[in-house]
C-alpha positions as CSV (number, residue, x, y, z in Angstrom):
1,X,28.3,-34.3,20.9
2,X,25.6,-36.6,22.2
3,X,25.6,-39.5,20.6
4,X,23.4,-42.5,20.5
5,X,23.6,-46.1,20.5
6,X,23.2,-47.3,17.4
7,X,19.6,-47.8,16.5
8,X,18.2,-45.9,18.8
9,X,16.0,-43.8,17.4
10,X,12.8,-41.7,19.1
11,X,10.6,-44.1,21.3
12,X,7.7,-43.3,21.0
13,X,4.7,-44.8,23.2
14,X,2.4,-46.5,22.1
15,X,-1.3,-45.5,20.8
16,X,-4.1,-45.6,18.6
17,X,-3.9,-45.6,14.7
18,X,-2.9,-41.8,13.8
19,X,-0.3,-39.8,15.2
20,X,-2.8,-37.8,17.7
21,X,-5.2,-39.7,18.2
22,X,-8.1,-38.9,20.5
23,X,-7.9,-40.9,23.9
24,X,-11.6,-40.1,25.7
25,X,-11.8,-36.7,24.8
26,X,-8.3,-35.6,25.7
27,X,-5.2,-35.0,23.1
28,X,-2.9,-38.1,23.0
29,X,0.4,-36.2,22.0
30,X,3.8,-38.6,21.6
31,X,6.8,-37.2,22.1
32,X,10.7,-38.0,20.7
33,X,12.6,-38.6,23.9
34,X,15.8,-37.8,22.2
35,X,15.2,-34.3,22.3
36,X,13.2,-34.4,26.3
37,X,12.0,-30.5,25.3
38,X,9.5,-28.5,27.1
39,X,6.0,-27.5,25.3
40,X,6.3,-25.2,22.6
41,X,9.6,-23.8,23.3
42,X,10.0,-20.0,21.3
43,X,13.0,-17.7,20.9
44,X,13.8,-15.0,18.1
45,X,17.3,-13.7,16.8
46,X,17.5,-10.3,15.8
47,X,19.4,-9.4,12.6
48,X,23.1,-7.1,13.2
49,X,20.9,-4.3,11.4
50,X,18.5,-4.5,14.5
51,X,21.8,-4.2,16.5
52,X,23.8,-1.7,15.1
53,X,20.4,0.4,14.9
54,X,18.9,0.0,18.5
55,X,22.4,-0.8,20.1
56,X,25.4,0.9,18.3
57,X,26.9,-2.5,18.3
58,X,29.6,-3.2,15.3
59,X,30.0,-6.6,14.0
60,X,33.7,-6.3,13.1
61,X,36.0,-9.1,13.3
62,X,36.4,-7.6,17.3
63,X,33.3,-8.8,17.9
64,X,33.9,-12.4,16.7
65,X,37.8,-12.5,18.2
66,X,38.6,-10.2,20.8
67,X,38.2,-12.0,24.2
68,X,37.0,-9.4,25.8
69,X,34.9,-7.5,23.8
70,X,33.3,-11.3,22.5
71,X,32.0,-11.4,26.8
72,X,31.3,-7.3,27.1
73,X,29.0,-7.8,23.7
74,X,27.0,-10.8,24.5
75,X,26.1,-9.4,28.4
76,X,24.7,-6.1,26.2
77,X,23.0,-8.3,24.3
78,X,21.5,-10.1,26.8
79,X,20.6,-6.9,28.8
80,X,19.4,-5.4,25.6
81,X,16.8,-8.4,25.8
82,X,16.2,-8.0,28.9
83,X,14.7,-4.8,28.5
84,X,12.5,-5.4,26.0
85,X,11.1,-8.7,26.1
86,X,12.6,-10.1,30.0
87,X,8.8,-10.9,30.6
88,X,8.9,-14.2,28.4
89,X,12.4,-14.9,29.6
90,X,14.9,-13.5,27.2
91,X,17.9,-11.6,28.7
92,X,18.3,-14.9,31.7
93,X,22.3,-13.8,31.7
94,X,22.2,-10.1,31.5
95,X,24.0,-10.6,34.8
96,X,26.8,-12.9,34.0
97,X,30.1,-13.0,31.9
98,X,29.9,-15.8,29.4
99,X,32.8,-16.6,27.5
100,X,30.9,-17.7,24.2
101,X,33.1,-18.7,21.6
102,X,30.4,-17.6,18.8
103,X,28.0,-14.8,18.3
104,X,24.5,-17.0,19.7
105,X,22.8,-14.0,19.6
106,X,23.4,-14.1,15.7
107,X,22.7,-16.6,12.8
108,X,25.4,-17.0,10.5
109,X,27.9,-19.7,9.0
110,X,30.8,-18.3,8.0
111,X,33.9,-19.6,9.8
112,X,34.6,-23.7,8.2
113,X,34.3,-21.5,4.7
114,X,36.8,-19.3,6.2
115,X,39.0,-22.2,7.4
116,X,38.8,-23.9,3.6
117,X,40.5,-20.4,1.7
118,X,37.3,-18.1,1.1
119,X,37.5,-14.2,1.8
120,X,35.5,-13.7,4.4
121,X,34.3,-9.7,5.4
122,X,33.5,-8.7,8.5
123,X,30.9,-5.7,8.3
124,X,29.3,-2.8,10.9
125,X,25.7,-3.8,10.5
126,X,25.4,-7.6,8.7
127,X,26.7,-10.7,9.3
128,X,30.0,-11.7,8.2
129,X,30.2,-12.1,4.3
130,X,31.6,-14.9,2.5
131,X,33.8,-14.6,-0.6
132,X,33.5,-18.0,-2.8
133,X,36.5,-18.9,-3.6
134,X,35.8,-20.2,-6.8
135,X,38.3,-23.3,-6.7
136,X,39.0,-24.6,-10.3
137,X,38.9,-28.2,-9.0
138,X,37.0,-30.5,-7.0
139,X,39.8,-30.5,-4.2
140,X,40.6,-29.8,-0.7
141,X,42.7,-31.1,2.1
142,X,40.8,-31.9,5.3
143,X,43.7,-31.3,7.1
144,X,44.9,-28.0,5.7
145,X,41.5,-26.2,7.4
146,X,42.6,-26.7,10.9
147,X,46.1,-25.5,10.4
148,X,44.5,-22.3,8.4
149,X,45.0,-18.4,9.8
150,X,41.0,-18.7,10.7
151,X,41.5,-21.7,12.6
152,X,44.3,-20.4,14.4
153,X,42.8,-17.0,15.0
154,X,39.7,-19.1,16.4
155,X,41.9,-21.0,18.8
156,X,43.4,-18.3,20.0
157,X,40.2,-16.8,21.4
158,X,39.2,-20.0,22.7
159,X,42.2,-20.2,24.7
160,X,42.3,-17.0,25.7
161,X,38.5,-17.4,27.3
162,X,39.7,-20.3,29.2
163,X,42.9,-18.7,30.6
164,X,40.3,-15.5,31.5
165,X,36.6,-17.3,32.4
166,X,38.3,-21.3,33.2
167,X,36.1,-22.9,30.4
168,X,34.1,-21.7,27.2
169,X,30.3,-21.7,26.7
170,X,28.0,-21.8,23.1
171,X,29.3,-22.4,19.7
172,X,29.6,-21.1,16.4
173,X,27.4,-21.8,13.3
174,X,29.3,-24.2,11.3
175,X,26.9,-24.6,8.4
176,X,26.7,-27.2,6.0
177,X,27.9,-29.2,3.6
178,X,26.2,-27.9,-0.1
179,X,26.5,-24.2,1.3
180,X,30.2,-24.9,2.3
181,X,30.7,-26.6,-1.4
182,X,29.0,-23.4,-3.1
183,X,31.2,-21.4,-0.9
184,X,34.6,-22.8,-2.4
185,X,33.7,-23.8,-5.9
186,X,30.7,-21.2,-6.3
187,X,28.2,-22.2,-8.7
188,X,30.4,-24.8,-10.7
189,X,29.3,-26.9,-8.0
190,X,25.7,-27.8,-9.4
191,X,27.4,-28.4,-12.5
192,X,29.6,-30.8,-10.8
193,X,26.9,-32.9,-9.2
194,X,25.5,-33.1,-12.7
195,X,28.7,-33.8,-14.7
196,X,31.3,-35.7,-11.9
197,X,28.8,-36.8,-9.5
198,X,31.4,-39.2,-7.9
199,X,34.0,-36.6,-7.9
200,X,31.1,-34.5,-5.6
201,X,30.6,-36.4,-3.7
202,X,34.3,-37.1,-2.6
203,X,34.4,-33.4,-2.5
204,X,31.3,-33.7,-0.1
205,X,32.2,-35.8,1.9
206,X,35.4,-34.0,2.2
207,X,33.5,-30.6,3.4
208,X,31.9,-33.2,5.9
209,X,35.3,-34.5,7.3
210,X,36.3,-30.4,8.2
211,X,32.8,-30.1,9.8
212,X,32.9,-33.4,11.6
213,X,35.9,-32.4,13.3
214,X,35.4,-29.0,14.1
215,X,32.0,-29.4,15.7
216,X,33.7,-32.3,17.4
217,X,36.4,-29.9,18.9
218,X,33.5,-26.7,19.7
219,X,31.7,-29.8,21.7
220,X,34.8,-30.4,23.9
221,X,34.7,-27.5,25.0
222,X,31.1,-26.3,25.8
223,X,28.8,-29.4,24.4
224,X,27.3,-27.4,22.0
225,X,27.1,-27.0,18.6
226,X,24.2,-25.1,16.8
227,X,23.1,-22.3,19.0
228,X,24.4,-20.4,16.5
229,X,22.4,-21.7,13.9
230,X,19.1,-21.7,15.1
231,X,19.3,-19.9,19.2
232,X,15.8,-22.6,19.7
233,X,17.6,-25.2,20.0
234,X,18.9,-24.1,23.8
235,X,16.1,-24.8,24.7
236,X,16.0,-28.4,24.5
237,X,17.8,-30.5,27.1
238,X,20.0,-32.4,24.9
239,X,22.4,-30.7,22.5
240,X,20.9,-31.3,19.0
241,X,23.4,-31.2,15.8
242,X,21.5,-29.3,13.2
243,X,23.0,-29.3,9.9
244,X,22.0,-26.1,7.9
245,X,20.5,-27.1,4.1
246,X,20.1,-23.8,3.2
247,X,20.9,-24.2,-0.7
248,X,19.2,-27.4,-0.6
249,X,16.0,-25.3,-1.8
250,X,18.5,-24.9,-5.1
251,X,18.8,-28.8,-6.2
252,X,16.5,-31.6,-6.8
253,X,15.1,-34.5,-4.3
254,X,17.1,-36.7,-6.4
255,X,20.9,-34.8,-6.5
256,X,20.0,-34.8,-2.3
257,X,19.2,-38.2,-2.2
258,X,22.0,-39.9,-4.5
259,X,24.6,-37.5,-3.5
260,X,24.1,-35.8,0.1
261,X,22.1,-37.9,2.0
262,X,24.4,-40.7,2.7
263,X,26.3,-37.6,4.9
264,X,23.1,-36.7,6.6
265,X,22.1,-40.6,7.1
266,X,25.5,-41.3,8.9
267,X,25.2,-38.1,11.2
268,X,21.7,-39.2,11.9
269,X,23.2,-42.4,13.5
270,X,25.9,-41.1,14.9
271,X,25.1,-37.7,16.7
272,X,21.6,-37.9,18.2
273,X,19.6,-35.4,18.3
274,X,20.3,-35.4,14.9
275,X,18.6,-32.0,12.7
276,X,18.0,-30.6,9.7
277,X,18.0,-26.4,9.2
278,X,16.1,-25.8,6.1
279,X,15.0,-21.8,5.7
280,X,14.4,-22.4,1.9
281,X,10.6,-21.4,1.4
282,X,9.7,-25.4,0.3
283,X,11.0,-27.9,3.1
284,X,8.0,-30.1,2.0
285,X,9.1,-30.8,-1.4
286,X,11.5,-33.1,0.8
287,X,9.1,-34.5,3.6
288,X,9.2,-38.2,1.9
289,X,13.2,-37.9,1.3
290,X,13.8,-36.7,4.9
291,X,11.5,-39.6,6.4
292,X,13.9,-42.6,4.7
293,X,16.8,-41.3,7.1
294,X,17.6,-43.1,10.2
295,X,16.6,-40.5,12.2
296,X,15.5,-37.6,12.3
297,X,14.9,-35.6,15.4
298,X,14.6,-31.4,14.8
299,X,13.7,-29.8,11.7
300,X,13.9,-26.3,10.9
301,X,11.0,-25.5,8.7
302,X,11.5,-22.4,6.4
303,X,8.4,-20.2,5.7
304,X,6.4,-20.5,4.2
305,X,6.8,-24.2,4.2
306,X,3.6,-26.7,4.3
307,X,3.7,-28.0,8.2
308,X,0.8,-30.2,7.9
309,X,2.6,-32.0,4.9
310,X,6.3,-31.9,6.8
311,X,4.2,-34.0,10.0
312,X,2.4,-36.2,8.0
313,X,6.0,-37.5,6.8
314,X,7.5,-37.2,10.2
315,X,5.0,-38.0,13.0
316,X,8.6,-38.2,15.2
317,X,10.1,-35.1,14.4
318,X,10.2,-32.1,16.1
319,X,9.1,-29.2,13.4
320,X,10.7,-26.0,14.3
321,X,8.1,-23.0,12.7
322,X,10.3,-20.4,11.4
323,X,8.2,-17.3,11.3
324,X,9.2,-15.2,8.5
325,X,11.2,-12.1,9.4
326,X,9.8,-10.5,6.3
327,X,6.4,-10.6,7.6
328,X,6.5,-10.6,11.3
329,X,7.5,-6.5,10.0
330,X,4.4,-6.6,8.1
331,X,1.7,-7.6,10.4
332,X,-0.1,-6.3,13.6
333,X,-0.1,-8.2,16.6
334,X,-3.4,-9.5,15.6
335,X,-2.2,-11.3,12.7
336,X,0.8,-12.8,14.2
337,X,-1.1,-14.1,16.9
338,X,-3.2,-15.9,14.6
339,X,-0.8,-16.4,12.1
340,X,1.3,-18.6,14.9
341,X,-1.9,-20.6,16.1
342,X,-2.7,-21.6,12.6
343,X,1.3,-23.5,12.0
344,X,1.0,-24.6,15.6
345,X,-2.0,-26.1,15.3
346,X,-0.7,-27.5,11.8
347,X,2.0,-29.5,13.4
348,X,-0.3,-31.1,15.5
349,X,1.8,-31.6,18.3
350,X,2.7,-29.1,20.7
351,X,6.0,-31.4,22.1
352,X,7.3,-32.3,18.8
353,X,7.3,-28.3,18.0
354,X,8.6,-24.7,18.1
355,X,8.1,-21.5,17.3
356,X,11.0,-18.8,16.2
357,X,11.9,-15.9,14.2
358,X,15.3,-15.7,13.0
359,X,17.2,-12.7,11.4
360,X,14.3,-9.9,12.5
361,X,15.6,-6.3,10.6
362,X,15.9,-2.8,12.4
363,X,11.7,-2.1,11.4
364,X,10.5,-5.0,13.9
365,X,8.5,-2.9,16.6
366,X,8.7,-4.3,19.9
367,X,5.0,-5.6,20.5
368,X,5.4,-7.5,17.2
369,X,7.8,-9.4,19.5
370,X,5.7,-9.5,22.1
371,X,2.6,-11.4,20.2
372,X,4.8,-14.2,18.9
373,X,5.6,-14.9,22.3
374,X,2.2,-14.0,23.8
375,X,0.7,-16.3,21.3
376,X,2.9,-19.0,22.2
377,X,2.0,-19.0,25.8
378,X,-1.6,-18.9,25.0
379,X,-1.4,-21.8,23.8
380,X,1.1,-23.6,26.1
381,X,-2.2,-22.7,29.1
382,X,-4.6,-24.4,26.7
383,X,-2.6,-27.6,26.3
384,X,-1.8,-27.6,29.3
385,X,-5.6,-27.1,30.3
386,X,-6.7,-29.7,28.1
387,X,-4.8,-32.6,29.2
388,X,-5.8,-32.5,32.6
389,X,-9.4,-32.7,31.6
């Protein structure tokens, strides 16, 4: 993992009062040197229905643990991108053997649940499912997770790329730290932040201590560790630890604040670029909460999310636009075209953000696709255009 010295948080140079302000009649646009990104970067993972439907690909436990197969699969993948969309740049490696430890092509945390006792199934044409395991107390062993049939099974892979390809490439999705909780105590969690709030956070912190340590070994070996949870993020120079909040959207500002946030504060110092994955449908309601952190350098923003609210809050931060999968189906290339202009120009600044679209279905035709990157690069050649005015 990269990490920072401490205190060092995005430099950002100097200017005028307000984040953009206007210098002559050109943009002034800062950027967060901890990330060093290009403009605008874009990229879209397609759901296993898409897959299994366009592709005949199964996403058995072979496809997340047979050496072989995990290399053949990701090359199809990448030719199957290729194909489609190779004019904005997708399908780079449909040439190449990559022994990826994870499914980047995917987005789905499963495996540190797996590791703490849940059930997990492995199905044709979705991502992996997780069992909670419904633990009647607020207990687990760090330790226990790495010496776990999951773990192992994981290790085995590993080594068994290395032996085959001399080293290992990507990562796999490792979550976070309320959806892990849910995962192994279900429900009764919520209740327990309510009820024992020390004994959930130890609990917490706990879940933290498994995830700490596996990123750190998935980091050794390929210096990566959330492709898999959002695939944007590759395209940003230094490798950013994004910590998924999906259940966030399910507790109060508060419960985050008293009980979770010291986890995310310390990552914040310690592995830079630090990020936050939120795909809830209201990462705003935390804009204020995520600004007290040390730092904060990515943020996944879940549709339909308020971006001009989010920057306002966190004129450092890069704010990743998650376009909805729902209704990227929905509309015609019109529409998403100006759909993707609109949050772009929300944001306000085209180096502190992205565009994506993350778990498209099998009903996503290709020029749908196509506008989201189209758009994107519209508007890359009139930023561009505009700042050498």
């Amino acid at each position: 993992m990269t990490r920072g010295k401490k205190g060092d948080g995005p430099r950002l140079p100097e200017r005028p009062e307000g984040c953009f302000a206007q210098m002559g009649t050109v943009p002034f646009f800062p950027r967060n040197e901890a990330l060093q990104n290009a403009m605008l970067p874009v990229d879209i993972v397609l759901a296993p229905a898409w897959w299994h439907r366009h592709e005949g690909i199964a996403f058995d436990a072979d496809f997340f643990y047979h050496p072989r197969q995990r290399v053949e699969v990701e090359r199809r993948m990448e030719q199957a991108l290729y194909e489609r969309w190779g004019r904005f740049g997708l399908g780079a490696d449909r040439d190449r053997d990559l022994p990826a430890v994870g499914a980047v092509h995917l987005a789905a945390g499963y495996l540190v649940s797996e590791m703490l006792g849940c059930r997990v199934e492995y199905l044709a044409d979705a991502p992996p499912r997780v069992v909670p395991a419904n633990l009647d107390a607020l207990r687990i062993v760090p330790e226990t997770a790495f010496a776990s049939p999951a773990f192992k099974r994981f290790e085995n892979l590993v080594e068994a790329l290395k032996t085959t390809h001399g080293g290992a490439c990507g990562d796999v999705n490792f979550s976070g730290v309320l959806n892990v909780a849910l995962d192994l105590r279900g429900q009764a969690f919520l209740m327990d932040m309510l009820d024992a709030p020390q004994a959930a956070a130890e609990f917490a912190a706990n879940v933290a201590a498994v995830i700490e340590r596996f990123t750190q070994y998935v980091t050794g070996l390929s210096g990566s560790t959330s492709i898999g949870v959002n695939r944007n993020v590759r395209h940003i120079q230094r490798p950013v630890f994004l910590h998924s909040e999906c259940s966030h959207t399910m507790i109060s500002v508060a419960d985050y604040e008293r009980l979770l946030m010291p986890l995310d504060a310390a990552w914040s110092r310690q592995f830079r670029p630090f990020g936050i994955h939120y795909c809830g449908t209201d990462p705003h309601r935390y804009a204020a909460a995520f600004a007290k952190l040390p730092h904060l350098d990515f943020l996944d923003v879940g549709w339909p999310g308020d971006v001009a609210e989010l920057r306002r809050h966190l004129p450092g931060t890069f704010l990743n636009i998650r376009y909805s999968p729902v209704e990227i189906v929905r509309q015609t290339p019109a529409e998403i075209r100006s759909t993707v202009r609109r949050l772009v120009e929300a944001s306000g600044n085209p180096w502190l953000t992205g565009v994506c679209c993350i778990n498209v279905d099998e009903r996503v035709r290709d020029e749908q696709i196509a506008a989201l990157f189209e758009e994107v690069e519209t508007l890359r050649a009139e930023y561009a255009s505009s700042a050498t005015q």
